[in-house]
N, C-alpha and C positions, 0 to 999 in steps of 0.2 A: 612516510607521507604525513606531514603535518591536516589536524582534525581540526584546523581553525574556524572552521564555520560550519559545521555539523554537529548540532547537540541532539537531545533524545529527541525534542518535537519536532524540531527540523527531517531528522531518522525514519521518523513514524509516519507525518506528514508524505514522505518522497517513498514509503514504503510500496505503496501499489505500483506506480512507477516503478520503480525496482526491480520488483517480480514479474512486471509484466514487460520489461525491457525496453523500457522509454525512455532511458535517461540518456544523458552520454557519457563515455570511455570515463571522464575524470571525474565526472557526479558518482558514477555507478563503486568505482574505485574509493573514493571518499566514504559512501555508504558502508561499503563491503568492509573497511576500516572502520568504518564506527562499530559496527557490527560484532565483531571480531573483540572491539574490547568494553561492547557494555551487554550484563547480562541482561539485562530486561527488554533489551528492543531486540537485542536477538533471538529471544524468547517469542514477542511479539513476531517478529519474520516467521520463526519455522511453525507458531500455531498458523500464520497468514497460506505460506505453503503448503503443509497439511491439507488446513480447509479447501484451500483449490485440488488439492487431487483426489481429495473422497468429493466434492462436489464434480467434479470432472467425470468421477469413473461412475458417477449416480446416473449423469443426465446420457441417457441413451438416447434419447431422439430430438428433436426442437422443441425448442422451449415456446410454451406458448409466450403468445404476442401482447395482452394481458399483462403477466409476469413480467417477461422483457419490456416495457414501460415503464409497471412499477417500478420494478428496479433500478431505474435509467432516472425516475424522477428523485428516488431516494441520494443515487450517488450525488446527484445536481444538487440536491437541497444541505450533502455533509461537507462538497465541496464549497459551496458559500460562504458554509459556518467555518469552516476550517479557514478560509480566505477572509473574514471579518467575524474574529470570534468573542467582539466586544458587541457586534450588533444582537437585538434581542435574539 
């Protein structure tokens, strides 16, 4: 499978997607290739992994409502920068 349009930022970028299974069959495929043959962003996946299952096996009960905001505004605000990473 030719790696024509997946470099490391692009990789990193589509990584949560990834992991969280939002992509489709030949994105996902593409990834899983890139993966496969660069150390560093596949390093970057299995710490990403990781973190999801000691944070998973952490949170016992709901997350407060609080936190879930936070957080919800955090991703909104890296998703921006990641989609216009020339703006201030």
């Amino acid at each position: 499978m030719p790696d024509d349009d997946i470099d490391c930022d692009r990789a990193l970028i589509e990584l949560y997607e990834f992991l969280d299974g939002e992509l489709t069959i030949e994105r996902r495929e593409r990834i899983e290739f890139h993966l496969h043959g660069c150390q560093h962003c596949f390093a970057s996946f299995d710490f990403e992994q990781e973190l999801r299952l000691v944070v998973r096996s952490k949170l016992q009960g709901e997350i407060p409502t609080t936190l879930r905001e936070r957080i919800v505004r955090l991703i909104e605000v890296e998703s921006r920068r990641l989609d216009h990473p020339d703006a201030g």
